[in-house]
N, C-alpha and C positions, 0 to 999 in steps of 0.2 A: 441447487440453490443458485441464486442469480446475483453474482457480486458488481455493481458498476458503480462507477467513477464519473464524478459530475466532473464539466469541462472545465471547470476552475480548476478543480482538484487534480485534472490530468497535468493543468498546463504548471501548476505549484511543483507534480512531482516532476515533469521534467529538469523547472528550474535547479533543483536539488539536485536532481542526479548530475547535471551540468558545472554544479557550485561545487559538491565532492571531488568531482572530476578535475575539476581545475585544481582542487586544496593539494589532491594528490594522485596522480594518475593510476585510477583502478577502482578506485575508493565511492565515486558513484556507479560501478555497474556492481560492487557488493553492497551496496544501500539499495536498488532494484531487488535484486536475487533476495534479500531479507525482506522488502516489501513483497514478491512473490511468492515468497513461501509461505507468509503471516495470511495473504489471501488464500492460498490453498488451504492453510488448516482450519481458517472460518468458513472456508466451504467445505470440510471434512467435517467440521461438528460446531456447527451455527448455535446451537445452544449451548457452548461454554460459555458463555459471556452473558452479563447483569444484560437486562433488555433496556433502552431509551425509550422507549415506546410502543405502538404495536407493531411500527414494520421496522424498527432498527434495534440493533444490539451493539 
């Protein structure tokens, strides 16, 4: 399965990870690690999730 990230959406999670980061030093590279793992397990089973449409869930 082929998960990607529009460049808005890359450039949003940096900001986040950057905003965590500052609120409290650690706090955006464990906001990452929970956004990687959320992608791993929709790429482990792409059909747990209600569908949006035909190509998105």
């Amino acid at each position: 399965m082929r998960i990607r990230f529009l460049e808005i959406a890359e450039i949003e999670l940096d900001e986040a990870i950057g905003y965590y980061n500052y609120e409290a030093p650690g706090l955006g590279d464990a906001f990452l690690t929970e956004v990687l793992d959320t992608l791993d397990r929709i790429g482990k089973f792409p059909e747990a999730w209600h569908p949006c449409s035909k190509r998105t869930r």
